[in-house]
C-alpha positions in Angstrom: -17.5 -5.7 0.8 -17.0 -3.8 -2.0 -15.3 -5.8 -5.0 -15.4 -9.2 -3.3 -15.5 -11.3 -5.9 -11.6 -10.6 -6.8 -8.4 -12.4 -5.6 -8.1 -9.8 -2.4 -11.8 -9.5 -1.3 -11.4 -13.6 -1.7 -8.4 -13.6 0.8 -10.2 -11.2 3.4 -13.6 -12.6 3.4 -12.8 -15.4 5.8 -10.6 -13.3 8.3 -13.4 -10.2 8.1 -16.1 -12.5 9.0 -14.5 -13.3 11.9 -14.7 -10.3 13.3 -17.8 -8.9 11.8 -21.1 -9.6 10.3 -20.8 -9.2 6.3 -24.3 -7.3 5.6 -23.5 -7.7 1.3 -21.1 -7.7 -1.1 -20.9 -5.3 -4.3 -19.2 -6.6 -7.6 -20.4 -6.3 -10.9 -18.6 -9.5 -11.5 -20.6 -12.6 -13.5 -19.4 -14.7 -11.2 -20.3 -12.6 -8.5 -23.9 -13.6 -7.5 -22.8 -17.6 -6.7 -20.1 -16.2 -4.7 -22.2 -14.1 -2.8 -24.9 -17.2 -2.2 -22.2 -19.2 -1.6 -20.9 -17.3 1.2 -24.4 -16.4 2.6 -24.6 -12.9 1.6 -26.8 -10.4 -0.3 -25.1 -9.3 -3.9 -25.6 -6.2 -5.2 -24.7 -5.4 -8.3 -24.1 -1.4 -7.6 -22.7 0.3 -4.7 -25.1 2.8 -5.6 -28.1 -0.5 -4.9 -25.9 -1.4 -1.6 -26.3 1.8 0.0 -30.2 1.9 -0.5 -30.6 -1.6 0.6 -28.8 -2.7 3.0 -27.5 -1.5 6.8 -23.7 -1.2 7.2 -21.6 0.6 9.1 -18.4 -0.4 7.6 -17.0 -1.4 4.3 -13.8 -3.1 3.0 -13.1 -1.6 -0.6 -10.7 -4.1 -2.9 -11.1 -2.2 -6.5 -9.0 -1.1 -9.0 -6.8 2.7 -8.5 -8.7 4.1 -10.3 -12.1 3.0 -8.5 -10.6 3.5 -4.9 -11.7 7.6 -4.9 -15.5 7.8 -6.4 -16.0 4.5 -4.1 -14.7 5.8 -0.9 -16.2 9.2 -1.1 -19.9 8.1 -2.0 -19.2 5.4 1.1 -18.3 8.7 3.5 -21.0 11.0 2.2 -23.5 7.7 3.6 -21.3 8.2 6.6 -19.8 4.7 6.4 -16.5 4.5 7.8 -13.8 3.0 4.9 -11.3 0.2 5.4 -9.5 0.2 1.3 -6.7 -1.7 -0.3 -3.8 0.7 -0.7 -3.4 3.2 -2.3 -5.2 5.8 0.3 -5.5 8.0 -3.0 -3.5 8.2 -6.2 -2.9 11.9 -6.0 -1.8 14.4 -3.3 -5.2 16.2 -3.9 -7.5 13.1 -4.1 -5.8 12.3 -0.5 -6.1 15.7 0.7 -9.9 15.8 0.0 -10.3 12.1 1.0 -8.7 13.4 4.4 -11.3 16.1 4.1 -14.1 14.4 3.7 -13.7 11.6 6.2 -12.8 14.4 8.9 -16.5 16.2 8.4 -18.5 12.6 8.3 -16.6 12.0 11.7 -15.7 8.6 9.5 -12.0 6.7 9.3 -11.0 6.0 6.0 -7.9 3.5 7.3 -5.8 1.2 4.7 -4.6 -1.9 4.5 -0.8 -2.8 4.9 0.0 -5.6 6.4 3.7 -5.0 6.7 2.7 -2.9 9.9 1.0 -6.2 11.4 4.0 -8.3 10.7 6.0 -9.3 13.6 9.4 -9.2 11.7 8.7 -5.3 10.9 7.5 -4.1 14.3 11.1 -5.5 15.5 12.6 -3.3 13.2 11.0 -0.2 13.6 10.9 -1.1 17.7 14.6 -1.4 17.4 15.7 1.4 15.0 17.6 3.2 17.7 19.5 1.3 18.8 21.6 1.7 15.4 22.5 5.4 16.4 21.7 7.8 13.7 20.6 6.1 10.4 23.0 6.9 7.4 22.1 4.7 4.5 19.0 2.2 3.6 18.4 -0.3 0.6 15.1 -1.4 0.2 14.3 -4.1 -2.5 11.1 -5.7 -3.4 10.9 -8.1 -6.7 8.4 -10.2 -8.3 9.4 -13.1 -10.6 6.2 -13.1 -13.0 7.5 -14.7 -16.2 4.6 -12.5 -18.3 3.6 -9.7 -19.0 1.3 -8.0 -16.1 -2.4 -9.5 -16.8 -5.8 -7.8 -15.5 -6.7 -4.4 -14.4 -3.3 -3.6 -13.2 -2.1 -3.7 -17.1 -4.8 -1.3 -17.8 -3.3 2.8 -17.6 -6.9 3.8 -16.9 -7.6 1.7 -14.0 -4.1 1.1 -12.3 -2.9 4.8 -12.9 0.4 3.8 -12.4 3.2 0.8 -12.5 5.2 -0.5 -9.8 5.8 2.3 -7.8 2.2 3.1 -7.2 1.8 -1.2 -6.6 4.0 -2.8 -5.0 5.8 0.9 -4.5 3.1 1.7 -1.8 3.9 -1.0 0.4 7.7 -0.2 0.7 6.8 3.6 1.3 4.5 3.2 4.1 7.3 0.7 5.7 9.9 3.5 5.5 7.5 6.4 6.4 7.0 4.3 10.1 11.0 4.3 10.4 12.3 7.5 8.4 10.8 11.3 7.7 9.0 12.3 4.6 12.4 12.5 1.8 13.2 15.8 0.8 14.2 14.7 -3.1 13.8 11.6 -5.0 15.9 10.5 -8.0 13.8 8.3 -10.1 14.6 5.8 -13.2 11.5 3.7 -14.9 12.3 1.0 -16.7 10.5 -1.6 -18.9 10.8 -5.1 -19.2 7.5 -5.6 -21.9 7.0 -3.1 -24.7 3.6 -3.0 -24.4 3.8 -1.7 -20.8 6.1 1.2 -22.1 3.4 2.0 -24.4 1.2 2.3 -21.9 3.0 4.5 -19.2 3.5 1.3 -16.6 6.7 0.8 -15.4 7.9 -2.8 -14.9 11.2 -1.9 -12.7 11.7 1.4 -10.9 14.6 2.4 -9.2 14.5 5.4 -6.6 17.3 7.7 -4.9 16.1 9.2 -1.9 17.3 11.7 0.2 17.3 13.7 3.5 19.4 16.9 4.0 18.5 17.3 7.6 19.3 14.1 9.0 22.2 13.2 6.0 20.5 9.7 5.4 20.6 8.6 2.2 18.4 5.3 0.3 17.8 3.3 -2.1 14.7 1.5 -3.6 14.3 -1.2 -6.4 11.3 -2.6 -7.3 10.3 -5.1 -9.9 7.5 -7.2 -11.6 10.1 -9.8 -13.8 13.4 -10.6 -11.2 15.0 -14.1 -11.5 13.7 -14.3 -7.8 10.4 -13.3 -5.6 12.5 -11.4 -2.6 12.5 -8.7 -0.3 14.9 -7.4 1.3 15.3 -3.8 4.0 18.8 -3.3 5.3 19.2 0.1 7.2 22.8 1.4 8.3 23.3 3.5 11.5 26.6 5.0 13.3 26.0 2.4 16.0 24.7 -0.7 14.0 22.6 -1.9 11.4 19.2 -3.8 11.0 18.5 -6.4 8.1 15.1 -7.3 7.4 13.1 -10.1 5.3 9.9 -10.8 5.4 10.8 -14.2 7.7 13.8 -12.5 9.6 14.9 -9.1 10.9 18.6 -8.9 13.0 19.8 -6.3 14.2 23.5 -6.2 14.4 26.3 -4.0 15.9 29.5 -2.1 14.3 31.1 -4.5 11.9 28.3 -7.3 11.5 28.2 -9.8 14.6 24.3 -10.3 15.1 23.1 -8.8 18.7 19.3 -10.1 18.3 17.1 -11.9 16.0 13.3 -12.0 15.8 11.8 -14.8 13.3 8.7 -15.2 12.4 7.4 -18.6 10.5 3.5 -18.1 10.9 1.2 -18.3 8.4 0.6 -15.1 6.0 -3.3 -15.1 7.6 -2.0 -13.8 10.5 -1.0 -10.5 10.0 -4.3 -10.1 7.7 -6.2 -10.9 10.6 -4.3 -8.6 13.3 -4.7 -5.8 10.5 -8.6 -6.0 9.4 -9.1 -7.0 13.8 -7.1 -3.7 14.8 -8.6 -1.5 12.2 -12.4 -2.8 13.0 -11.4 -1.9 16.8 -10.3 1.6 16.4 -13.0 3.0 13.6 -14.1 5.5 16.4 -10.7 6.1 17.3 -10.0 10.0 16.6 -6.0 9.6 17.4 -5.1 6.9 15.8 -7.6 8.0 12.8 -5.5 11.4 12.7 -2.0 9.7 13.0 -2.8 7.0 9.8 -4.1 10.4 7.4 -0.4 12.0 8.4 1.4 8.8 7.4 -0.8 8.1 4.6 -1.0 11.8 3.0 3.1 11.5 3.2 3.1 8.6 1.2 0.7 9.6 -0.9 2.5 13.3 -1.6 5.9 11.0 -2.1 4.6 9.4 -5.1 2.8 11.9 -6.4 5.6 14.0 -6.6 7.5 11.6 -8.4 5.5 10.4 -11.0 4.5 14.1 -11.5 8.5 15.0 -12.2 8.6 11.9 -14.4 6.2 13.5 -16.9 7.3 17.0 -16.6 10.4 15.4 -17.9 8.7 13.2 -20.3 7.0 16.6 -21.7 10.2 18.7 -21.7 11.9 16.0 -23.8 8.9 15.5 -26.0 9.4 19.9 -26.6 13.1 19.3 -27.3 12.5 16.6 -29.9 9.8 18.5 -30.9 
């Protein structure tokens, strides 16, 4: 485990060692080292120490953004297979030569997103078809922290990114499963904290996305500082519509009256679980390996692009003012 000593390698720990043996944990951490006794495990202070010491064949990366691409390429050129925190990469060409990589060490480089493991989403991508053709989506994702974002994630250098690239990544990789790459995205960052302007993180971003060959059209808002933690997917077809929460999805026909509803009330662990099980079952698994770097690279190349227009834009103004 590489990071384990923060709040997500704390949350996977317990499900991964269900599932496999955990061979050491690497986190320069203080607290690290009675974490790692704790838990029965060999520390290691390096990943650099890990990979000279101990025998692995796996490891479950939980860093900071900027951390996920010099980790996971030292881990493949060990040939050690890769199971990361999202993002897959922060850039189109980080994910391109990730892809790269992982294809000549024969390794999988798979990431974690548990929305696909969630039995409320797999109705609604199970189910999409029966709308007809798909015409409109709103997506909305919101946080309700009442400070300003804390830890790595209010640091440019290591989170590389604000919302979009955060909680962002999440909503993506749910609408890549349902929808086609978008042709264009319409963007608008917005700042709740001045400090977070200063540093280039959004707080709020609002997306407009569109796709000429199909003529569907959607909408994304995502926050840190809403009145309210929510999310909520509602998709719009020519036959129906599907409305999805994390709890709930229904799908319903022309006009509103629900035709069938699939609730889930588990406990969060178990979507965890299915995800870290399924991806420790299919490490060898050239298919499905090739079919998660196509979904992931789209992502990946969707955010890119618009954080790369946001500061050719930034620039041209700066020239104008200038």
């Amino acid at each position: 485990m590489i990071g384990f000593a923060g709040h997500q390698g704390k949350e996977y720990l317990p499900l991964l060692r269900e599932t496999a043996d955990v061979a050491g944990g690497v986190d320069p951490d203080p607290a690290a080292p009675a974490l790692a006794a704790a838990w029965g495990f060999p520390h290691y202070r390096t990943l650099g120490e890990a990979l000279e010491k101990a025998d692995f064949d796996a490891a479950l990366v939980t860093v900071p953004h900027s951390e996920h691409f010099p980790v996971c390429t030292k881990l493949l050129a060990h040939g050690i297979h890769v199971i990361k925190e999202k993002p897959f990469a922060v850039t189109e060409q980080e994910a391109r030569q990730l892809v790269h990589l992982a294809q000549r060490a024969d390794r999988s480089v798979f990431t974690l997103l548990q929305r696909n493991f969630n039995p409320v989403f797999r109705f609604a991508r199970e189910n999409l078809a029966r709308i007809g053709e798909p015409y409109w989506f709103s997506y909305d994702y919101h946080f309700n922290l009442a400070r300003p974002t804390a830890g790595w994630r209010a640091s440019r250098e290591q989170a590389m990114g604000g919302v979009l690239l955060d909680m962002g990544y999440h909503l993506m990789d749910v609408l890549s499963g349902m929808f086609p790459e978008p042709a264009r995205v319409h963007s608008a960052f917005v700042h709740h904290y001045q400090e977070m302007r200063d540093r280039r993180l959004e707080d709020l971003v609002s997306l407009m996305c569109s796709y000429p060959s199909t003529g569907l059209v959607g909408s994304l808002r995502i926050s840190r500082h809403h009145y309210e933690k929510t999310e909520h997917l509602c998709v719009l077809g020519t036959e129906g519509a599907l409305n999805v929460a994390p709890g709930s999805a229904v799908l319903h026909s022309v006009g509103g009256p629900p035709l069938e509803r699939r609730t889930w009330e588990g406990p969060k662990t178990d979507p965890v679980r299915s995800m870290i099980t399924h991806h420790l079952g299919h490490l060898d698994d050239r298919a499905y390996r090739q079919d998660h770097f196509r979904r992931q690279l789209a992502v990946v190349r969707t955010i890119d692009r618009i954080y790369r227009d946001r500061s050719r834009e930034r620039n041209e103004l700066a020239d104008r003012c200038a």
